[in-house]
TIKE-445975 format. One record per residue: x, y, z of N, C-alpha, C in turn; residue in one letter. Coordinates in steps of 0.1 Angstrom, whole numbers, padded with zeros to 4 digits. Atoms other than C-alpha are relative to their C-alpha. Example, Ala and Ser with C-alpha at 12.3 -4.5 7.8 and 13.67 -1.06 7.14 Angstrom:
// residues 2
0009	-0012	0000	0123	-0045	0078	0009	0012	0000	a
-0009	-0011	0000	0137	-0011	0071	-0008	0011	0008	s
END
This chain:
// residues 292
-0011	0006	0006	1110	0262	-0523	0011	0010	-0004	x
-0007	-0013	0008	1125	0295	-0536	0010	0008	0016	x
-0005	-0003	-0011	1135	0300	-0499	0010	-0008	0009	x
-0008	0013	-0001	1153	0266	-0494	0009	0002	-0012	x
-0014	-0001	0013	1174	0273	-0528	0008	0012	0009	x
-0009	-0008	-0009	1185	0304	-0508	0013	-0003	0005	x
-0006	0003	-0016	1193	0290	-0480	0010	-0011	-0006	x
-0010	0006	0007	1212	0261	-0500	0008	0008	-0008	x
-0015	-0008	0007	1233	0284	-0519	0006	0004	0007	x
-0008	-0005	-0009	1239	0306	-0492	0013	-0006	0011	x
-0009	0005	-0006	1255	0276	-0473	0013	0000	-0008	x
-0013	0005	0013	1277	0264	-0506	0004	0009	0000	x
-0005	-0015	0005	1286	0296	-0511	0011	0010	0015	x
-0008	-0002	-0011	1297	0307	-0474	0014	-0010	-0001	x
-0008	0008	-0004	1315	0274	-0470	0009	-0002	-0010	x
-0011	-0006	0009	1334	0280	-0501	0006	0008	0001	x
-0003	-0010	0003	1341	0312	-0495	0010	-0001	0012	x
-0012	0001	-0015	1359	0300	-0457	0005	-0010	-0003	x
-0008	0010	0001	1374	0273	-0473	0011	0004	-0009	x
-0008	-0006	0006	1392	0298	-0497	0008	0008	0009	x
-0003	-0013	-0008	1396	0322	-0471	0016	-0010	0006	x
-0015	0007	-0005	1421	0295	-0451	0009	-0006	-0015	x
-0012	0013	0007	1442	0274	-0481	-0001	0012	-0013	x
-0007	-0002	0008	1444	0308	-0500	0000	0014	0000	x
-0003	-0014	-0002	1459	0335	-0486	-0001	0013	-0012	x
0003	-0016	0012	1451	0373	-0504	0002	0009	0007	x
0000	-0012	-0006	1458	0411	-0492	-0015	0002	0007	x
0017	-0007	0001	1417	0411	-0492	-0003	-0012	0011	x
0008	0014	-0008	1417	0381	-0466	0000	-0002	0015	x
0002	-0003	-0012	1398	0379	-0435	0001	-0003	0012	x
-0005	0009	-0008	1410	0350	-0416	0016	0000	0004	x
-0015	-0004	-0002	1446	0358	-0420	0003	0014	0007	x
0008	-0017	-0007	1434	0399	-0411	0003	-0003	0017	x
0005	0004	-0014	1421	0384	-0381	0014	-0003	0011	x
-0012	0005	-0007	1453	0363	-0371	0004	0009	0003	x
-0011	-0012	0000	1475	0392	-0379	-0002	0010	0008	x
0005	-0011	-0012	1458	0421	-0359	0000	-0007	0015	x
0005	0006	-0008	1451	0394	-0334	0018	-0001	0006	x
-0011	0001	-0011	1489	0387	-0329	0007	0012	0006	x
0001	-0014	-0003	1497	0422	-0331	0002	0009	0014	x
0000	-0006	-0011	1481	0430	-0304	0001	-0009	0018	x
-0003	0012	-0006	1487	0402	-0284	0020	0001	0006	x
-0022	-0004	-0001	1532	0409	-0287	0000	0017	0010	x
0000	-0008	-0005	1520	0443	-0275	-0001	0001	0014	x
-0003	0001	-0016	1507	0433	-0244	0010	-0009	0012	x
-0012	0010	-0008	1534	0411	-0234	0011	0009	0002	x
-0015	-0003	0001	1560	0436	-0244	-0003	0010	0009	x
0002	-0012	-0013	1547	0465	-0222	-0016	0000	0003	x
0012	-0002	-0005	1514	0455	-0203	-0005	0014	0007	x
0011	-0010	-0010	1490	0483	-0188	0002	-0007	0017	x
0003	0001	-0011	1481	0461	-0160	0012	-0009	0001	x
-0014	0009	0001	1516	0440	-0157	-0001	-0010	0013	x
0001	0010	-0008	1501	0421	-0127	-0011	-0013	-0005	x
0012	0012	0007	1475	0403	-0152	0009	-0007	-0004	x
-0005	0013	0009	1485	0365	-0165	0000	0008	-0012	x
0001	0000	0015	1496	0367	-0199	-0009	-0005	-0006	x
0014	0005	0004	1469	0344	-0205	-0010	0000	0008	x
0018	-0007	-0013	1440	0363	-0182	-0008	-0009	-0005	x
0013	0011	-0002	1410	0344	-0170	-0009	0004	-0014	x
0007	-0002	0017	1389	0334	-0202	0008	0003	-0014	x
-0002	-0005	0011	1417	0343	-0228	-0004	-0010	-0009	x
0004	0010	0013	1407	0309	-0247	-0007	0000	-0004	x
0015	0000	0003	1374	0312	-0242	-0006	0010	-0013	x
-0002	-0017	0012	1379	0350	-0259	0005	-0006	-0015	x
-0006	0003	0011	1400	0334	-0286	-0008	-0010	-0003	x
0013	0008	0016	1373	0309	-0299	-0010	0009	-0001	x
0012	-0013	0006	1345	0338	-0295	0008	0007	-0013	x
-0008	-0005	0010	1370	0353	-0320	-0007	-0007	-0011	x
0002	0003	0011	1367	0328	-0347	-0015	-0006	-0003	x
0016	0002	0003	1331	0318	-0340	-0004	0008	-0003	x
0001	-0003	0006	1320	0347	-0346	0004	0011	-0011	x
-0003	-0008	0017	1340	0364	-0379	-0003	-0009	-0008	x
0001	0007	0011	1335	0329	-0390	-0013	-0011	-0001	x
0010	0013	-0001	1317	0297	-0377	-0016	0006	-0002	x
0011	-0006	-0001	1286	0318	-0369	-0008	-0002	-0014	x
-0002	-0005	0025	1282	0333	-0412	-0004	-0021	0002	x
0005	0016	0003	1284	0289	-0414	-0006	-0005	0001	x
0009	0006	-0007	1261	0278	-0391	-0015	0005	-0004	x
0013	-0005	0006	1232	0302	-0401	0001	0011	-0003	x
-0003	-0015	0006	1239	0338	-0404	-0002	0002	-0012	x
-0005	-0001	0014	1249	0339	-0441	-0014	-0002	-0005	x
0012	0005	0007	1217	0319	-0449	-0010	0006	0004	x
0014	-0006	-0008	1192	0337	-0428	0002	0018	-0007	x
0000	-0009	0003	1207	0368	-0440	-0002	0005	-0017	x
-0006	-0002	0015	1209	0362	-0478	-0021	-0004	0002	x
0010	-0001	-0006	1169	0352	-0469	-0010	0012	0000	x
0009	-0012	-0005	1159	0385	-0453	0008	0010	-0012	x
-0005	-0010	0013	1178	0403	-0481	-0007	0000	-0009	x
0011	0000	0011	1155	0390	-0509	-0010	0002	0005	x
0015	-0004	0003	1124	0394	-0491	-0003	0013	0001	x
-0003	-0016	0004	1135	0428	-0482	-0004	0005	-0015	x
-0001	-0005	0021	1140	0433	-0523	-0012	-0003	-0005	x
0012	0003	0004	1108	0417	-0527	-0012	0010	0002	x
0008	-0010	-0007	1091	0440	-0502	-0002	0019	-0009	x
-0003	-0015	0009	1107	0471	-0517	-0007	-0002	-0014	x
0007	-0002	0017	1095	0457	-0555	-0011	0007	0001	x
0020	-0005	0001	1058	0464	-0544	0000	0019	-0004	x
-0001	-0013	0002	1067	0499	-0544	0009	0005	-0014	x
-0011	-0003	0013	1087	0500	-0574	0016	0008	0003	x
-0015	-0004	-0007	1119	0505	-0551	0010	-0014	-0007	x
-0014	0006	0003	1151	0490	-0572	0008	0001	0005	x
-0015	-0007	-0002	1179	0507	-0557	-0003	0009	0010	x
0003	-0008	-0014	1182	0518	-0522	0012	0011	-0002	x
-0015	-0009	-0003	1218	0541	-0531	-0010	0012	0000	x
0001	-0013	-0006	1209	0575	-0518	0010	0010	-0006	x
-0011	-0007	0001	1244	0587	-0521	0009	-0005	-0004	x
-0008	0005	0008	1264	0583	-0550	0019	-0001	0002	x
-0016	-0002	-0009	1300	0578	-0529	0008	-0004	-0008	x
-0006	0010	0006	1316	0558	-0550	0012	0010	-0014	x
-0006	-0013	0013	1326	0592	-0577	0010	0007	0008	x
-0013	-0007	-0008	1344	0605	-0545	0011	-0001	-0003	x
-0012	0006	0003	1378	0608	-0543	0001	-0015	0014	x
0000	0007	-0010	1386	0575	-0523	0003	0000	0014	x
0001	-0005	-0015	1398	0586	-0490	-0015	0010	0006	x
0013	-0004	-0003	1362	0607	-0490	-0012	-0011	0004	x
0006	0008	-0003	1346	0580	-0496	0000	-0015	0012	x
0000	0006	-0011	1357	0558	-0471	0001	0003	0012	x
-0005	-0002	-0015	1364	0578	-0442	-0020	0007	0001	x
0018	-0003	0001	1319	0590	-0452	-0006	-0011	0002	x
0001	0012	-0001	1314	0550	-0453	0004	-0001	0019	x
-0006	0001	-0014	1332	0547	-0417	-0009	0008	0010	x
0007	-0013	-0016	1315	0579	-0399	-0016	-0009	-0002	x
0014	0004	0001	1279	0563	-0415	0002	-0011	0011	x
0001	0013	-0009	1289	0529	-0398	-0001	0001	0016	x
-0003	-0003	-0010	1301	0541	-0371	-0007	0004	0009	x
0009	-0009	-0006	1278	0566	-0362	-0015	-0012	0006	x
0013	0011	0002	1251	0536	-0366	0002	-0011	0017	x
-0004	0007	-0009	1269	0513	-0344	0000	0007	0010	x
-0002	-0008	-0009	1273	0540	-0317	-0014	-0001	0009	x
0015	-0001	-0007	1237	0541	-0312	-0006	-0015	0003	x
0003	0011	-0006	1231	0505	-0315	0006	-0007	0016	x
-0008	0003	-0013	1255	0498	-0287	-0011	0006	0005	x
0013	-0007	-0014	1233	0526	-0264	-0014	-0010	-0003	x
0016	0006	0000	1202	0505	-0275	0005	-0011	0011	x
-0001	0010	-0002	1217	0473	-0268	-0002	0005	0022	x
-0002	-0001	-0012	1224	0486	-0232	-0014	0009	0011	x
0014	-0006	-0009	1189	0504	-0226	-0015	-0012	-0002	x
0008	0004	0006	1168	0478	-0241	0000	-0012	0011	x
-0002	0010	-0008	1162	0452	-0213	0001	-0017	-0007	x
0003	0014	0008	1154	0419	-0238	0015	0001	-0007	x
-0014	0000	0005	1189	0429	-0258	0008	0005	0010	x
-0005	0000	-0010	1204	0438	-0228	0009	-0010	0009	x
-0004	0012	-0006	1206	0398	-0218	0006	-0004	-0009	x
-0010	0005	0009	1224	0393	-0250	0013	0002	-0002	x
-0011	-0010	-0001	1252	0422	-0246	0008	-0003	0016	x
-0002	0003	-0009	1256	0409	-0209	0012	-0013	-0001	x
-0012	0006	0002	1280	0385	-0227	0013	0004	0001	x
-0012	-0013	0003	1304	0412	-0235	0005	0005	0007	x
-0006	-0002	-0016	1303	0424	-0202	0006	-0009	0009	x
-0004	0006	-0011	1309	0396	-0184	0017	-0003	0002	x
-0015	-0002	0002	1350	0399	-0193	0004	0002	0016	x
-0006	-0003	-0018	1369	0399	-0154	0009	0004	-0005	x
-0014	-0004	-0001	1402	0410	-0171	0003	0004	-0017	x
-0002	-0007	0014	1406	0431	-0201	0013	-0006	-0012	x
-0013	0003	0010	1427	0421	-0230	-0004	-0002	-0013	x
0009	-0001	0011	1423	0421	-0266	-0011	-0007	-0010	x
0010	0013	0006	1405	0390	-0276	-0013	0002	0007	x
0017	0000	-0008	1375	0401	-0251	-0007	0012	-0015	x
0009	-0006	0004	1364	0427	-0278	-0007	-0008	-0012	x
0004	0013	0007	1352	0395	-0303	-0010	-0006	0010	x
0007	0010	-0010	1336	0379	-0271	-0016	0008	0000	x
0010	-0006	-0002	1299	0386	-0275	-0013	-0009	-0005	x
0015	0008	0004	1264	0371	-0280	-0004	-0003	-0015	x
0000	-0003	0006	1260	0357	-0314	-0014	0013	-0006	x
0013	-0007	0006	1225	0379	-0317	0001	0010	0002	x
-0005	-0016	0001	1246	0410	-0316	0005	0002	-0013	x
-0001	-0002	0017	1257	0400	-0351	-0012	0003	-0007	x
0011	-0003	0009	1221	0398	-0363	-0004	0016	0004	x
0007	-0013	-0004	1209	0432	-0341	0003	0011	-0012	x
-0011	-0012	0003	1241	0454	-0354	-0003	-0003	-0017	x
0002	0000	0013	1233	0440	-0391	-0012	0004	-0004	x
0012	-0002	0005	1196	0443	-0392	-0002	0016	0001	x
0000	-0014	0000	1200	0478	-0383	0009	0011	-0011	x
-0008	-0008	0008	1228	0489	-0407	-0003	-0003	-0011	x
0001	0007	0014	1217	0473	-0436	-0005	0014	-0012	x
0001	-0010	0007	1198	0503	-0449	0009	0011	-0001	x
-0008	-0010	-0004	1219	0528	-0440	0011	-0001	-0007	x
-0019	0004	0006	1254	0513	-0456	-0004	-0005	-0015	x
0003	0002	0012	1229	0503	-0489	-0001	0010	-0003	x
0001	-0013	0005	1222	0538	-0492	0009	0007	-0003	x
-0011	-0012	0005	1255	0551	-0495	0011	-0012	-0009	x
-0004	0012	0010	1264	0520	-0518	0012	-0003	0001	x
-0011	0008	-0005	1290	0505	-0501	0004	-0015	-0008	x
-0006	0015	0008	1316	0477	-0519	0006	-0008	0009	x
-0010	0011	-0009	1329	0446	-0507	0015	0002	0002	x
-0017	-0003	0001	1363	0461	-0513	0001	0010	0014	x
0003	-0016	-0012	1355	0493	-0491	-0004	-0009	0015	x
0001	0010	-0007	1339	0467	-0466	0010	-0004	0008	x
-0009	0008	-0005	1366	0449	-0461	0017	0009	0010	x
-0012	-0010	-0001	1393	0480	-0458	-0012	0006	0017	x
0007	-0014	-0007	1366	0499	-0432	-0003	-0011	0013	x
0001	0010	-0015	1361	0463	-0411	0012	-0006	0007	x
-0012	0007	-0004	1396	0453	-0408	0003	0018	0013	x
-0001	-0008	-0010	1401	0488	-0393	-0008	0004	0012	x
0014	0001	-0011	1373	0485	-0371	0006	-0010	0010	x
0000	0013	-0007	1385	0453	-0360	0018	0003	0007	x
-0013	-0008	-0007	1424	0468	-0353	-0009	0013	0015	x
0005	-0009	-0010	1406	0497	-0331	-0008	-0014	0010	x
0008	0008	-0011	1385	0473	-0313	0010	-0011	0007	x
-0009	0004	-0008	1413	0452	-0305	0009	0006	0010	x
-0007	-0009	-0012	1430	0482	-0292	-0002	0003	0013	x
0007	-0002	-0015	1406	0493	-0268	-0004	-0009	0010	x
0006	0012	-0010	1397	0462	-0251	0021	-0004	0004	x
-0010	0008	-0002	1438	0454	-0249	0007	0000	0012	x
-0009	0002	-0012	1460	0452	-0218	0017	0008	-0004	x
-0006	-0005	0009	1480	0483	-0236	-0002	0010	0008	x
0004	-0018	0001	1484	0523	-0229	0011	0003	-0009	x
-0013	-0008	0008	1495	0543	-0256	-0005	0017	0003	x
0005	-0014	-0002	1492	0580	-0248	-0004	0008	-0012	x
0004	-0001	0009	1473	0595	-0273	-0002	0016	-0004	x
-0003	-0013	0003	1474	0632	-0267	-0020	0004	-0002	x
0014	0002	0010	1444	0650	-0286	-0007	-0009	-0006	x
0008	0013	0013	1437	0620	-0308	-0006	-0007	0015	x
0010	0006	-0014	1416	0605	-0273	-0014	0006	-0006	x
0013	0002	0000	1389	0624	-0283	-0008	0004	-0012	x
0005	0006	0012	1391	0611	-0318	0000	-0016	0000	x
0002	0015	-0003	1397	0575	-0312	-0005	-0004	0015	x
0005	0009	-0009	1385	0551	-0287	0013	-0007	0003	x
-0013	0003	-0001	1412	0537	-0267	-0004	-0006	0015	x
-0001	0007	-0013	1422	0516	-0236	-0007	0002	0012	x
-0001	-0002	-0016	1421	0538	-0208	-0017	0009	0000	x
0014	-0005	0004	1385	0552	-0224	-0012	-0013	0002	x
0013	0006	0000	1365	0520	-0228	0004	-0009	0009	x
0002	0007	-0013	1377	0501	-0196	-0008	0004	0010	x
0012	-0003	-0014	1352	0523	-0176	-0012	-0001	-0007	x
0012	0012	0000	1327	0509	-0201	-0005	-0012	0002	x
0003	0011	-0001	1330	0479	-0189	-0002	-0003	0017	x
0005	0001	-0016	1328	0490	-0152	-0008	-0004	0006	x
0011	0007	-0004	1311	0470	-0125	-0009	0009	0004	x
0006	-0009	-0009	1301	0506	-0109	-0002	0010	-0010	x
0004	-0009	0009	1284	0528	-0130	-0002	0015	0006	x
0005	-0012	-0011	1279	0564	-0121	-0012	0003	0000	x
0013	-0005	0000	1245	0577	-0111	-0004	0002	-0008	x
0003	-0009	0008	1243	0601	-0136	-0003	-0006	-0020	x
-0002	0009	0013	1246	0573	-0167	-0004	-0019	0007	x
0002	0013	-0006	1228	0542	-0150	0001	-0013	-0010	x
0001	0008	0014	1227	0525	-0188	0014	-0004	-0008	x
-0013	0003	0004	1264	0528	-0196	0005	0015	0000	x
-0012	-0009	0002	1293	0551	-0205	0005	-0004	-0010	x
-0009	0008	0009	1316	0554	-0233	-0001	-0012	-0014	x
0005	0015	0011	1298	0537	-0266	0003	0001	-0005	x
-0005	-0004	0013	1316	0549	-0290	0011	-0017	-0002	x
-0008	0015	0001	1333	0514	-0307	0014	0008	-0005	x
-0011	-0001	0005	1360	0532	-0330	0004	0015	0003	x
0001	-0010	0003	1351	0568	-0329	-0003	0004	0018	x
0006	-0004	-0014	1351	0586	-0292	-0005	0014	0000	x
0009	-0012	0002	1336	0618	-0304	-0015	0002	0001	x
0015	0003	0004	1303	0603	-0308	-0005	0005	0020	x
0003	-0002	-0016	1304	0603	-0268	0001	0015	0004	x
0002	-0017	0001	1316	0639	-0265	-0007	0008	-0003	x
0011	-0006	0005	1293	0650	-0285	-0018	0000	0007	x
0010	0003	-0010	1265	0632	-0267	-0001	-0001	0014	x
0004	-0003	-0011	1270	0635	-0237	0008	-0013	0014	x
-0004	0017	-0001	1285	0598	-0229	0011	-0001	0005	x
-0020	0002	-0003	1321	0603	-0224	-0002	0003	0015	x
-0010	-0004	-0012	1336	0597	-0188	0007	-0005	0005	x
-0013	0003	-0002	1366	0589	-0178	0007	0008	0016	x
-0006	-0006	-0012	1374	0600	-0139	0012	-0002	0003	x
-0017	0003	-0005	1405	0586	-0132	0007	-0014	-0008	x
-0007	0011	0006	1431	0563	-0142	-0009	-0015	0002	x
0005	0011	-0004	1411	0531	-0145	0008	-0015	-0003	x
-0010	0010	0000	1436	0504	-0144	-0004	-0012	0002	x
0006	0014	-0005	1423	0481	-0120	-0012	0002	0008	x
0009	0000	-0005	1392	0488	-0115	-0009	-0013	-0004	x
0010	0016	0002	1364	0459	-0110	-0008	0004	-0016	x
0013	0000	0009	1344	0449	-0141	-0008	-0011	0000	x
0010	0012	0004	1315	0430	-0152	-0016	0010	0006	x
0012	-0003	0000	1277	0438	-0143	-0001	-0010	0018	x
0009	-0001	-0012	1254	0435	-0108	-0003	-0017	0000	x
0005	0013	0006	1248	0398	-0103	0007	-0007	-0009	x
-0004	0004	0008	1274	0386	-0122	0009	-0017	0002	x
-0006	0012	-0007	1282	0355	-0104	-0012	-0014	0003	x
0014	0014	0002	1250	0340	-0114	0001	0001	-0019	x
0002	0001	0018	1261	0345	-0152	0010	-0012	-0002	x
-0008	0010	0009	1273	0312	-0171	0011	0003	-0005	x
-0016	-0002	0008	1313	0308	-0180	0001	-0009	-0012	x
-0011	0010	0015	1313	0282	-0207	-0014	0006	-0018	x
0006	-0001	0012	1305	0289	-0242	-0011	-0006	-0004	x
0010	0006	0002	1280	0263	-0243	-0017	0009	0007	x
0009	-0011	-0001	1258	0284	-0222	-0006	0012	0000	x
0001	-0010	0007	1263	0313	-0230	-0006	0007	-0016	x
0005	0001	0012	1253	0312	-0265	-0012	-0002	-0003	x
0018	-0001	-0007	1215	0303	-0251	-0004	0008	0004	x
0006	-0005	-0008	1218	0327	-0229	-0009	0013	-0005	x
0013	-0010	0004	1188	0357	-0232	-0011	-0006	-0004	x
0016	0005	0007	1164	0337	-0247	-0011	-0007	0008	x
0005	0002	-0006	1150	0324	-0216	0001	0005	0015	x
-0004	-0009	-0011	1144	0338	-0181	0006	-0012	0013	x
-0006	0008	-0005	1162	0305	-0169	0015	-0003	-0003	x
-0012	-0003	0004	1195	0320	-0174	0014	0000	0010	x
-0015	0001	-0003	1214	0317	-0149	0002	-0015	0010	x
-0003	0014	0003	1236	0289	-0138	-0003	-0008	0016	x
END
């Protein structure tokens, strides 16, 4: 019963919180965020495309644009929020046995604020970096990230387009990690909106020349050869994982970038046995009767 009150609040409580989110705009607000980055980068590629022979509305951009708001929003409604507020207490529960209260590690919060956020960002980051490589070595999450790939024509709504059980992966993994350095909803929201600007960048239908800063950010002409159909020998698992941060690749080993990749083919081996509509997509991995 204590598990059904949960999960009942956690709905009332989401679906309040997205019903404030639209009918009452704030600086702190994630639905408007969304819009705004989203047009952003959208005026960008109209006004000086990369690829200037793509539709303005490339194959799939609608499709891209409801993966958008399904998952920053519908998803959290549908079950997320409740499954997660769930594994959060029994988590807390688990930890009581041990006489574990308080997972913070690292008291960030006394920093000066730009320390603390840009140590908040490298943690996340760093986290996500690796999950990505999982996602792409791990054959069973593999068929869920295969959504992400299946993009024919880059633009910025494809970096939203993805399997919802890439939300649960990427959260079940960060959870400790971002409690330990006691991350706020305020910090949160300042460290995902910039996440969510960068990731629209690099997926966009954009070149901005970036000099040095390439191999501090993640950018256009960097993560279009992660989404290449032709992988090089030498990296059969991917290229290029870094989501915001492209040092993480440098550093490991990951980064490559041969040539101008403009119009080069994307998508994955077999990719014309992968499902186009949302409806099955959103099934897809969970059975080995996946394709269409």
């Amino acid at each position: 019963m204590e598990i059904l009150k949960t999960i009942g609040e956690a709905y009332a409580g989401y679906a309040g919180y997205l019903w404030r989110e639209i009918t009452q705009p704030s600086w702190n607000n994630y639905f408007y965020m969304l819009l705004l980055v989203s047009l952003f980068f959208f005026a960008l590629e109209q006004f000086k495309p990369w690829r200037p022979n793509q539709a303005k509305f490339r194959k799939d951009f609608w499709l891209d644009f409801f993966y958008m708001f399904f998952n920053f929003f519908l998803f959290s409604l549908i079950i997320y929020n409740a499954a997660s507020s769930v594994f959060v207490d029994l988590f807390n529960d688990f930890l009581g046995l041990f006489g574990i209260t308080n997972l913070v590690a690292i008291e960030v919060k006394s920093w000066p604020v730009w320390v603390h956020l840009l140590f908040v960002f490298l943690v996340k980051d760093f986290v996500h970096f690796w999950t990505h490589r999982l996602l792409h070595r791990v054959p069973f999450l593999w068929e869920f990230h295969k959504v992400h790939h299946s993009v024919e024509q880059m633009g910025f709504a494809a970096h939203l387009r993805y399997h919802w059980m890439e939300n649960v992966v990427y959260s079940f993994i960060q959870y400790i990690p971002l409690a330990m350095v006691g991350i706020g909803l305020n910090d949160f929201f300042i460290v995902h909106i910039f996440a969510l600007a960068v990731g629209h960048f690099n997926h966009s239908n954009f070149k901005l020349p970036l000099g040095p800063l390439k191999y501090i950010f993640n950018n256009p002409q960097m993560h279009i050869w992660h989404h290449a159909y032709d992988l090089p020998k030498s990296h059969p698992y991917g290229i290029n994982f870094g989501l915001t941060f492209s040092f993480w690749d440098y550093i490991f080993g990951t980064a490559h970038i041969p040539h101008d990749g403009q119009d080069i083919k994307l998508g994955f081996p077999d990719m014309e046995d992968f499902p186009e509509t949302f409806q099955e997509q959103v099934l897809y991995g969970f059975s080995k009767k996946n394709k269409k």
